[in-house]
C-alpha positions as CSV (number, residue, x, y, z in Angstrom):
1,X,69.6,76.7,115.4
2,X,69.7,79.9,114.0
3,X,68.6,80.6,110.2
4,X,69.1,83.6,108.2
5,X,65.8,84.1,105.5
6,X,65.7,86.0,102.6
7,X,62.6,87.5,100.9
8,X,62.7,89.0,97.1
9,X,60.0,87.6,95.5
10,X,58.2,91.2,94.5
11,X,58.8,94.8,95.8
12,X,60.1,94.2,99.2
13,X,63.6,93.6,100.1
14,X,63.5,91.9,103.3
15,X,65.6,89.4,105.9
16,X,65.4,87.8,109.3
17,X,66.5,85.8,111.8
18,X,64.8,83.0,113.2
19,X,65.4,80.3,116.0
20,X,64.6,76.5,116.2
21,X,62.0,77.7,118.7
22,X,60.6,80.0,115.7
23,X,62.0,83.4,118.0
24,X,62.8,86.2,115.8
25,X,65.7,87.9,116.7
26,X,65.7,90.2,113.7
27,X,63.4,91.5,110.8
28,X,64.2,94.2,108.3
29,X,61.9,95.3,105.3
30,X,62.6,97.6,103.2
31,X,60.0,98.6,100.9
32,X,59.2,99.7,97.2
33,X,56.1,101.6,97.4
34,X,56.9,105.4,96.6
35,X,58.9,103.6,93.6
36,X,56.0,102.1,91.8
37,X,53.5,104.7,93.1
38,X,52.9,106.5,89.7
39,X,53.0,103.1,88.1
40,X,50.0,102.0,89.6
41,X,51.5,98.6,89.8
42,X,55.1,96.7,90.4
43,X,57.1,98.0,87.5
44,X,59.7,94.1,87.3
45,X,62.8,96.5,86.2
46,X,62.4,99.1,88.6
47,X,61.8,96.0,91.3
48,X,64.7,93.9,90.4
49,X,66.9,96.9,90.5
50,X,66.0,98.3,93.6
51,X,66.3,95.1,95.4
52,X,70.2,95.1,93.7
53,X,70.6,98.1,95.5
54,X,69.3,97.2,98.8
55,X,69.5,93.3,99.9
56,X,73.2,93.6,100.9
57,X,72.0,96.4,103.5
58,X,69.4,94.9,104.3
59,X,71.0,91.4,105.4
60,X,73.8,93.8,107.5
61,X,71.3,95.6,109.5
62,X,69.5,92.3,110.1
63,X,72.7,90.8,111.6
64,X,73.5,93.7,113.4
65,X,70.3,93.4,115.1
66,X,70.0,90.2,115.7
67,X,73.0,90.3,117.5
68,X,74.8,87.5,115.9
69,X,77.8,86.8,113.4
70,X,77.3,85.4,109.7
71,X,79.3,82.2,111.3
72,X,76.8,81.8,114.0
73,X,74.6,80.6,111.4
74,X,73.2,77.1,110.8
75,X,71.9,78.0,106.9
76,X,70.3,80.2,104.7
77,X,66.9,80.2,103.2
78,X,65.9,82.3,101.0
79,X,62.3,82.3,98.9
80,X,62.9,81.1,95.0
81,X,59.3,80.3,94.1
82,X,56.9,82.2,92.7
83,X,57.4,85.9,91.7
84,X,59.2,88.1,89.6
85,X,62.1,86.7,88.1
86,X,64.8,89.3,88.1
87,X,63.7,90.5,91.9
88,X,64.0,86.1,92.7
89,X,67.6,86.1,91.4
90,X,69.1,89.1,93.3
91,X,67.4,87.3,96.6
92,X,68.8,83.8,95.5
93,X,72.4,84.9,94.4
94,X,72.8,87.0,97.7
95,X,71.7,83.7,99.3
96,X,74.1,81.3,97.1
97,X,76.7,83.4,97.9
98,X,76.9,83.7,101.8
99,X,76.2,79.7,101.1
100,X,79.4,79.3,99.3
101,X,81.2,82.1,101.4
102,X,80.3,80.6,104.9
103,X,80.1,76.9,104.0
104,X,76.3,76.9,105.2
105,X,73.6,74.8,103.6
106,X,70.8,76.6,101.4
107,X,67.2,76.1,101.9
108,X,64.6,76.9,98.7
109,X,61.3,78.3,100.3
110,X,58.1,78.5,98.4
111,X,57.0,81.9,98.9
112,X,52.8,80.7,99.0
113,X,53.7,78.2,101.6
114,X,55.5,80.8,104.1
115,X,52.8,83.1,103.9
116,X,50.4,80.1,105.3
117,X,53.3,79.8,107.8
118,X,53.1,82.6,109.1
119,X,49.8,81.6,111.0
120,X,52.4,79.1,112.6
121,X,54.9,81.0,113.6
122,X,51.8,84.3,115.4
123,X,49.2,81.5,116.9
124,X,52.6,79.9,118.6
125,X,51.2,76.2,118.2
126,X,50.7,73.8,115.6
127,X,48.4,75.0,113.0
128,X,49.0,71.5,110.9
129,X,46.8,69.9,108.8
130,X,44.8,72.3,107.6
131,X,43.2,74.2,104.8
132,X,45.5,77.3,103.8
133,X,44.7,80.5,101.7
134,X,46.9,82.9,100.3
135,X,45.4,85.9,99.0
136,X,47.7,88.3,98.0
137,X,48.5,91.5,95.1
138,X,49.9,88.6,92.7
139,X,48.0,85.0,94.0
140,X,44.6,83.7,95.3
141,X,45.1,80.0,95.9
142,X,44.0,77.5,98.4
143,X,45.7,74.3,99.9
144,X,45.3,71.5,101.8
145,X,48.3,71.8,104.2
146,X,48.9,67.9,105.5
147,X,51.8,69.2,107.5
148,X,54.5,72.1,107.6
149,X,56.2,70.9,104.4
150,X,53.6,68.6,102.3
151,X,50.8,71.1,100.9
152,X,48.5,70.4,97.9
153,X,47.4,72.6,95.9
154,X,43.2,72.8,95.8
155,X,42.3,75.6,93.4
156,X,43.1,79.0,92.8
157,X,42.4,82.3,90.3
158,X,42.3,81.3,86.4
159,X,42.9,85.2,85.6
160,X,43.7,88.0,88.1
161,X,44.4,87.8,91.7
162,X,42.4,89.3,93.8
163,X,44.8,91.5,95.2
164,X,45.6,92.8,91.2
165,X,41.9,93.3,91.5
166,X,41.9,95.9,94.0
167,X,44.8,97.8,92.7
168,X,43.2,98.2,89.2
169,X,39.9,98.8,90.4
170,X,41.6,101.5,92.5
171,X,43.2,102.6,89.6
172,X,39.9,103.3,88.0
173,X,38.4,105.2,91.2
174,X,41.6,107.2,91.3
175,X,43.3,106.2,94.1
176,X,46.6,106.2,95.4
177,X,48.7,102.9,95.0
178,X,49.0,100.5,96.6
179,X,45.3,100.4,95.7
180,X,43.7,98.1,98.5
181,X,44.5,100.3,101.9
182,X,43.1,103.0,100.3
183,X,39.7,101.2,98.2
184,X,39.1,99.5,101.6
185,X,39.3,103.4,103.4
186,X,37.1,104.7,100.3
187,X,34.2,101.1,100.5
188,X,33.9,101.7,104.4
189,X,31.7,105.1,103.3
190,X,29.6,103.3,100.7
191,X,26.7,100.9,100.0
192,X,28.1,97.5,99.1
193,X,24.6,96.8,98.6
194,X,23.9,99.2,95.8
195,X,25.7,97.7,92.9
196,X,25.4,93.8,92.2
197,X,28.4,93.3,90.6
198,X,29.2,89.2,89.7
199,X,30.5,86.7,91.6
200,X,32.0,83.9,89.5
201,X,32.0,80.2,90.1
202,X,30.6,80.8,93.8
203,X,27.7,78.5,93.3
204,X,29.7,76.0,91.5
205,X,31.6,72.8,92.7
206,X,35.2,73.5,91.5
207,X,37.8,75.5,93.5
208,X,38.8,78.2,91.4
209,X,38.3,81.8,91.8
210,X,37.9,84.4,89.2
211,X,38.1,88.9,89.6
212,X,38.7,89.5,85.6
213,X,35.0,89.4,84.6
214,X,34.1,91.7,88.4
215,X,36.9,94.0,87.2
216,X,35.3,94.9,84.0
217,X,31.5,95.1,85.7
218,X,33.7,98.3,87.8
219,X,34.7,99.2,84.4
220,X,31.4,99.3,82.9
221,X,29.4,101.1,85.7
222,X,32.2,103.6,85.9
223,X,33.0,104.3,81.6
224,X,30.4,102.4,79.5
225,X,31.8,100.3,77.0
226,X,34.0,102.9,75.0
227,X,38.1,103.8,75.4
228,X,38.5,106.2,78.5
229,X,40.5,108.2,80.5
230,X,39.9,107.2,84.0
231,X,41.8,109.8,85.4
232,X,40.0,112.2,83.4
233,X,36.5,111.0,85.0
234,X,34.7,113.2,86.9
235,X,32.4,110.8,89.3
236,X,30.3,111.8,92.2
237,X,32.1,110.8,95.6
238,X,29.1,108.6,96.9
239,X,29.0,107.0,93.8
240,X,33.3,106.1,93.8
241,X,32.4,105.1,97.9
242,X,29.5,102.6,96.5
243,X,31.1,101.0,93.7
244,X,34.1,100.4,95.9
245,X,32.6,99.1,98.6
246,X,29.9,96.6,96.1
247,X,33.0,95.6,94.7
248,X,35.0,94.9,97.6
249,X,31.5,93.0,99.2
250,X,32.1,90.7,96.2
251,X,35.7,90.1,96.3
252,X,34.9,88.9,100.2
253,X,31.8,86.8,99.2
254,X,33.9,84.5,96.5
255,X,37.0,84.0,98.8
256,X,35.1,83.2,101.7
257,X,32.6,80.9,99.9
258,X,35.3,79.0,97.8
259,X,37.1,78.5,101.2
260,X,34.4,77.5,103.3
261,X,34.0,75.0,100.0
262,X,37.1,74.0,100.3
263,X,36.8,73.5,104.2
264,X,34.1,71.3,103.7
265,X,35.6,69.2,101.3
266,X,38.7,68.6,103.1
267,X,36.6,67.8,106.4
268,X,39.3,69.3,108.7
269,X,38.2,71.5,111.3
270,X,41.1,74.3,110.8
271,X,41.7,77.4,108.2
272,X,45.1,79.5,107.8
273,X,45.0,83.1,105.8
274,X,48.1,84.5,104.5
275,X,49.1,87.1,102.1
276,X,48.8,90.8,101.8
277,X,44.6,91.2,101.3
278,X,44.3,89.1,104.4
279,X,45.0,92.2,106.0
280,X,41.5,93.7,104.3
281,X,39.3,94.2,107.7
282,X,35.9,93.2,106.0
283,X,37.3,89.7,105.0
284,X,39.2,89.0,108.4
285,X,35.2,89.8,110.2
286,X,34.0,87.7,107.4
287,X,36.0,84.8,107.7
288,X,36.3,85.0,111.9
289,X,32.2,85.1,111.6
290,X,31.7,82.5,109.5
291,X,34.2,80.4,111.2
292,X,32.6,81.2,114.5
293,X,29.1,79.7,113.3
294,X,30.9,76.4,111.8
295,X,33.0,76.2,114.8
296,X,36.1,75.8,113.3
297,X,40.2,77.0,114.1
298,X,40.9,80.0,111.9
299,X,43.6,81.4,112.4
300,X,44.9,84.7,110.1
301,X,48.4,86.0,109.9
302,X,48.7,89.8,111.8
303,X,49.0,92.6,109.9
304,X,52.3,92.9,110.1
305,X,52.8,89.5,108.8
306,X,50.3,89.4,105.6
307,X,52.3,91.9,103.5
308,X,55.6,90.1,102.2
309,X,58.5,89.8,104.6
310,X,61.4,88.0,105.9
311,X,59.9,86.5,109.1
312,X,57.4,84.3,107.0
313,X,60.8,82.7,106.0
314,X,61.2,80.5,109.1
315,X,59.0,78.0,107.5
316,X,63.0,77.0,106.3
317,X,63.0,75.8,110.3
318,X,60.9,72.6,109.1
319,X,62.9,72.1,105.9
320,X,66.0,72.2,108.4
321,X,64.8,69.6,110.6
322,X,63.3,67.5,107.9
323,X,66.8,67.8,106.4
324,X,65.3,69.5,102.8
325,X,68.8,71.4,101.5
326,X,69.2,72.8,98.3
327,X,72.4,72.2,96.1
328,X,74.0,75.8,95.2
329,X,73.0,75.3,91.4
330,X,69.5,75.7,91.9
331,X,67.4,78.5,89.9
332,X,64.6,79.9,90.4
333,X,60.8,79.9,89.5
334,X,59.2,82.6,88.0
335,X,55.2,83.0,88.7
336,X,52.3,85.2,88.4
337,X,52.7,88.8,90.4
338,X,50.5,92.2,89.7
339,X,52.5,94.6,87.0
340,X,51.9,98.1,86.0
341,X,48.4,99.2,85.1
342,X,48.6,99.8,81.6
């Protein structure tokens, strides 16, 4: 079996190909970030433009690698749900038409459930049932994965994610975009003891997470109350280096605390981590301590495989099997992603 997957939910343009055996042959990404940089934030016009643009090349040079030909393919998956509208469509028209082109059945990924997934395809055994988070620039949600294709949906953000959190707090302090690389560089030289910034619903019994009301705490210690011009501040370097790294403590201490929750609840004994802030080293020690001390599984994606890409796509390998096509008049889902700092 060989699948062709096709990843435009955001600001990367990415494809792969994947095996029945879950072997990548292939992976290009090609990526957005000098595009939004002055943005602070995934401008959706720019986005969907860019990935006009690119995902033609991109699916070539993934082919040429790979080593195949379009006809040596079984079908073609591409992600439809959630994320930017305009970027989903150029990914999903591509998709429709080598569909109609090649006479190759389409497979509709969920983009939340590949990045869970990908835990799948790096440990290199099954992961399934288990409890799955995906915390990322535009989601912070976490499910109870029965198997590779049935998840349910426990709980997630009511406001911003808490990767959205880190880019606007970075915003504040500065920094370059994207914002949580470079807050996570700035927190490892401060005192994540120094400021005690709130963490919401982590003592209470629903699964929901929220980073709007920690955001504006940042805001406060940082401006006061009154309009400002952050890039105008002039703010003493230990003082930047503590609020990012209190801030960044209390980011960690809700998602692992709601998980843990949710592990508890669920009473299984193993935990998946997806998405682009799973790549934040202070939650991955976090969560492999605290996992340690319960003795459970965990298992978190690698680096390479927490930011958005193709590869995560081969979660369309147990659609296959479980014989879950898509007719070519299917649209796509728009959801919640970061945008441009106002």
């Amino acid at each position: 079996m060989l699948i062709l997957t096709i990843e435009s939910t955001c600001d990367e343009t990415a494809a792969a190909v994947v095996t029945g055996e879950l072997e990548v042959l292939a992976s290009v990404i090609a990526t957005q970030e000098k595009l939004h940089e002055k943005f602070h934030g995934v401008v959706p016009e720019i986005a969907s433009r860019a990935h006009v643009e690119r995902i033609l090349p991109v699916i070539h040079e993934t082919i040429l690698k790979a080593g195949i030909t379009l006809q040596d393919l079984d079908a073609i998956a591409v992600a439809t749900t959630p994320g930017l509208s305009g970027s989903l469509v150029v990914g999903l028209m591509a998709a429709k038409s080598l569909c109609l082109a090649l006479d190759k059945p389409l497979i509709s990924v969920n983009h939340l459930h590949a990045h869970i997934y990908a835990c799948r395809i790096s440990s290199g055994k099954n992961v399934f049932p288990c409890v799955g988070l995906v915390v990322s620039g535009g989601h912070t949600h976490l499910y109870l994965c029965h198997d590779p294709i049935h998840f349910e949906l426990l709980g997630g953000t009511i406001d911003d994610a808490a990767g959205e959190a880190f880019d606007k707090v970075a915003n504040m302090l500065g920094l370059p975009f994207p914002g949580g690389p470079a807050l996570s560089k700035l927190a490892s030289r401060g005192d994540p003891k120094r400021f005690k910034f709130p963490r919401s619903f982590i003592n209470e019994e629903a699964i929901k997470f929220s980073f709007s009301g920690l955001k504006t705490a940042v805001r406060y210690e940082l401006a006061g109350r009154g309009k400002v011009d952050f890039q105008s501040l002039q703010v003493d370097p230990q003082l930047k280096a503590d609020i990012a790294a209190s801030f960044q403590q209390a980011v960690v201490d809700c998602l692992v605390a709601k998980t843990f929750q949710a592990v508890d609840r669920s009473k299984l004994s193993t935990l998946c981590v997806g998405g682009g802030v799973a790549a934040n080293r202070l939650l991955r020690d976090t969560l492999t301590a605290a996992a340690e001390e319960r003795g459970l599984e965990l298992h978190i994606a690698p680096i390479q495989l927490c930011t958005d890409n193709a590869v995560m796509g081969a979660i369309a390998v147990e659609q296959y099997k479980a014989g879950q096509f898509s007719d070519l008049d299917i649209d796509c889902s728009a959801g919640l992603v970061r945008m441009a700092t106002e």
